[in-house]
N, C-alpha and C positions, 0 to 999 in steps of 0.2 A: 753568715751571722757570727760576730764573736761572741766566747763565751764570757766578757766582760755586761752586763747589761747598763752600766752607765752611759759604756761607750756605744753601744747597741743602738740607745735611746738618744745619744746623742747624734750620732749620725743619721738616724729617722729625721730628725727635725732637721739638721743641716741639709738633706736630700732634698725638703721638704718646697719648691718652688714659690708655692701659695703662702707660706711664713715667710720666708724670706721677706718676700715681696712686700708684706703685711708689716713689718720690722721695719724696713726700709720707706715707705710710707707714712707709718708711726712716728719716726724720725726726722721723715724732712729730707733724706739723702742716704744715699749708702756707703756704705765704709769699705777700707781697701779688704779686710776679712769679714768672713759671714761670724757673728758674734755669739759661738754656739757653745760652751766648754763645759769640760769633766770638773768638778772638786774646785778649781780657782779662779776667778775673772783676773786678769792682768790687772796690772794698778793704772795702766793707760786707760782701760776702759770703764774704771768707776767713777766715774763722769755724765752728769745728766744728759750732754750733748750724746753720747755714746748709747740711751737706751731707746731700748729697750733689747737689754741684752739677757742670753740665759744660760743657768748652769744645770747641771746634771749632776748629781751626787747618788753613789750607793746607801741603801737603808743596811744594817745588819740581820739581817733576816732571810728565812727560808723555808717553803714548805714544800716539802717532797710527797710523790705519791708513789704507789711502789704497783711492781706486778714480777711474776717469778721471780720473789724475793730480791728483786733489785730496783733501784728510781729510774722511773722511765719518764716523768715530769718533774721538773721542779720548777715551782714559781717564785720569781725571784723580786725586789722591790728597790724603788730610785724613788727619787725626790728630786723633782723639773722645777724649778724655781726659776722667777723673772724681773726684771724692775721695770718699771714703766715712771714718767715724770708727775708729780702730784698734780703738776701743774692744767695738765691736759689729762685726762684719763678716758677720755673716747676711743683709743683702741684696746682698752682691757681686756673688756671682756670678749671681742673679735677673737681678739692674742690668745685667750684662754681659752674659748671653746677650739679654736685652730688647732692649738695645742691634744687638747685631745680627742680629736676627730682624727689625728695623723697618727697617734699612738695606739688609739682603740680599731684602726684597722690594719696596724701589726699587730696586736694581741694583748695589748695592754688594756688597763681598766681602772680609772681614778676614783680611789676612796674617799679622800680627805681632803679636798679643798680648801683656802682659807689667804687672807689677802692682809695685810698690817705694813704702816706706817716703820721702816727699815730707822734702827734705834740708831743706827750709826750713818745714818745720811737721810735726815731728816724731808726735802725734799723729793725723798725717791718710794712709788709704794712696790712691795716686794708681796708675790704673790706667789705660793707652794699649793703645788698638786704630788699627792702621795700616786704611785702607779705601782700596780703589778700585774708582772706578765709572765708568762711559760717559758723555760728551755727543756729542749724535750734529751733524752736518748735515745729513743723511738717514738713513732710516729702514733700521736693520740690525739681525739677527737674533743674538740674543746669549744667549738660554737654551735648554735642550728637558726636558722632560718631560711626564708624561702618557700613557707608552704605552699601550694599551688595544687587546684583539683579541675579534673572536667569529667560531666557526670557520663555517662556510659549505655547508649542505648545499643540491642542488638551487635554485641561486640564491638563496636564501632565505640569511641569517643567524640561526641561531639566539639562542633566546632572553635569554641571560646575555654580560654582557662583563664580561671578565677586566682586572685590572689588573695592569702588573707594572712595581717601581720600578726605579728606579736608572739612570734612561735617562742614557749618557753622550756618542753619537753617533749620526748617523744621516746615509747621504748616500743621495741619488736621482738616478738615473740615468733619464734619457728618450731616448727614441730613436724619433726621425719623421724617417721617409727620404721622400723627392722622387725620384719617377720623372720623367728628363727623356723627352721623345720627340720624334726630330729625320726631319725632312722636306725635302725642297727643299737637299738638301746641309748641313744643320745644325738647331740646337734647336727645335722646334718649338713645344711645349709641356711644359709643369712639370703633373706630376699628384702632389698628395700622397697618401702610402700612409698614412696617418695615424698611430697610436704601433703601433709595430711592438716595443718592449720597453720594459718599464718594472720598473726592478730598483731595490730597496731593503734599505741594508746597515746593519745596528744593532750600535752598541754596550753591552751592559749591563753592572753592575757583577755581577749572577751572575742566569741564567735558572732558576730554582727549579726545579726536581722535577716539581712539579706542573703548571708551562706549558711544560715540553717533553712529557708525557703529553697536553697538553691542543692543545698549538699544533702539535709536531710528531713527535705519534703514537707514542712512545717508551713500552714497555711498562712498568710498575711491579711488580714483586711483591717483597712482606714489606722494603719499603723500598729496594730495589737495581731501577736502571734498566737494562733488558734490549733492548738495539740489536739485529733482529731482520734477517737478509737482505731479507727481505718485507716491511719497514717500509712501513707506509700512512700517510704526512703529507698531512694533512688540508687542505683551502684555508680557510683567513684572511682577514675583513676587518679592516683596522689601522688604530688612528686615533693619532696624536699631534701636539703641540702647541710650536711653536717664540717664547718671549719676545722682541720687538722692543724697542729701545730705548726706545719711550714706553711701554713698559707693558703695552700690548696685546699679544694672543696673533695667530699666526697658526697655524691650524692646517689639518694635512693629513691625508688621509683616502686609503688603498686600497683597490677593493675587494672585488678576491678573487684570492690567491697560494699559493704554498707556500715556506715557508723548510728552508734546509738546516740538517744538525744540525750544530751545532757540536762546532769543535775544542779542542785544548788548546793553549795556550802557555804552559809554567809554568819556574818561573826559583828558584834557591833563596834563602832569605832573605838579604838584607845587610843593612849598616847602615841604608841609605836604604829606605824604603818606598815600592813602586811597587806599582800597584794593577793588577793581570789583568785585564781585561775580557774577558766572553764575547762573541762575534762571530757573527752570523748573518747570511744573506744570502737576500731573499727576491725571486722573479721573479713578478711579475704580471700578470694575464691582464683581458678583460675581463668581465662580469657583468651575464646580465639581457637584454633585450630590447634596449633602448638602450645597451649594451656600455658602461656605462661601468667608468673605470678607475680614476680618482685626482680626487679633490675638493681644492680647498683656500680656504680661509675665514676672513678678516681681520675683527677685531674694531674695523680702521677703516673700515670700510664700514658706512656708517651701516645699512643693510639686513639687515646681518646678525644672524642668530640664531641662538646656538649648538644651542640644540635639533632645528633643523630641519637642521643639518649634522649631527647626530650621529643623526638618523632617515635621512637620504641615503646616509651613509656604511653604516651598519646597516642599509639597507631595513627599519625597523620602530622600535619604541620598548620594546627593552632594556634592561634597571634595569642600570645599573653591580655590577658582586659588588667590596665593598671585600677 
């Protein structure tokens, strides 16, 4: 990756097959070059026959995040502009969501969208997408999705894992306390008690119906959920997956808890849209002979294999239920 992001974000799209193809299409024929550039379109190519062509340009902007007093991210910002012919506009919006489907999984994320009649070539419309995206100096955790659970009878996990989207947040809590033991007038020795709690707290955009029946033993009937004093929530192994700046996943694994049911926080409409997230919070225990509790598994370890972490995590080899 260089450390230019115009040129960064310009060669995403130029790698990009499915745009190509898409441009090419749009067109009518393809051209001897793929029509991709930094800051200036050639003046051969500002021609209606020639679009849908696109530029990349740097925004001046920056925002850094810091750790041992130094920037370990910085997210930086371009501006993807494109012109398509007034005449036909049936691959616009293709071209634009195209656009950033290819960027938003290298790490970019578009703000600003917005499309106008181009003041100096009246037949052409010109459409800008603002994007920003991370360069890292070190390796930090910048996306999560993936959640996945299967409930947990007599140490065993059963056979089906559940998925459930919209994962928004997620934090873990560990807790290893250290026994001191003091002799001869002071410390003698340090004994660790090993994980003594290990609590994990999720955000989602909505827990369905049927993964709180499923994950936290919430009755159903004729479609209305029935909170029971005697409620029996079930133990959980959980698995989800956090995006690092290079691309790679890390992912982490519990392996047998019980989550609380959730509450409400709800607010009435105004102008602005803010989005409710459901909030769960779940205490874990450990599982198994070998007690264990929590796995976690980097896709930059050359060793790693996600299949045999998601058999560790699941004790067994459980088909995903999409």
């Amino acid at each position: 990756m260089t450390n230019l992001p115009e040129v960064n974000v310009r060669n995403i799209l130029k790698n990009s097959k499915a745009l190509v193809s898409l441009m090419d299409n749009i067109r009518g024929q393809s051209l001897a070059i793929v029509p991709i550039y930094t800051f200036a379109i050639p003046e051969d190519y500002q021609k209606n026959e020639s679009n849908p062509v696109i530029r990349v340009t740097p925004v001046p902007k920056e925002d850094a995040h810091y750790a041992d007093n130094e920037r370990f991210l910085v997210d930086t910002f371009v501006q993807v502009d494109f012109w398509i012919n007034k005449k036909d506009t049936s691959g616009l919006a293709l071209m634009q969501d195209l656009i950033y489907q290819e960027l938003h999984k290298n790490g970019y994320e578009r703000y600003q969208p917005e499309r106008s009649i181009d003041p100096d070539y009246t037949e052409q419309i010109m459409v800008t997408g603002l994007f920003r995206g991370g360069f890292t100096m070190s390796k930090a955790k910048i996306g999560l999705s993936q959640f996945q659970y299967a409930t947990v009878e007599n140490e065993k996990t059963n056979s089906e894992i559940f998925k459930i989207p919209g994962m928004r947040s997620a934090k873990l809590d560990i807790t290893n306390e250290l026994e001191t033991i003091y002799a001869d007038d002071g410390p003698y020795l340090v004994i660790p008690a090993g994980i003594t709690e290990l609590k994990l707290e999720l955000g989602l955009v909505d827990l369905p119906t049927i993964d709180k029946q499923q994950m936290l033993g919430v009755t159903v009937e004729s479609g209305i959920e029935r909170y029971t004093k005697t409620i029996k929530v079930p133990d959980v192994a959980v698995m989800f997956r956090a995006l690092m700046d290079d691309n790679k996943y890390c992912y982490v694994g519990l392996a047998k808890g019980k989550f609380n049911l959730p509450g409400m926080d709800l607010k009435t409409k105004e102008d602005k849209i803010e989005v409710a997230e459901d909030s769960i919070t779940g205490n874990f225990v450990a599982r198994g002979e070998e007690e264990d509790m929590l796995f976690i598994g980097r896709e930059d370890n050359k060793d790693f294999k996600l299949d045999a972490f998601t058999k560790m995590v699941f004790n067994g080899e459980p088909s995903p239920k999409v």
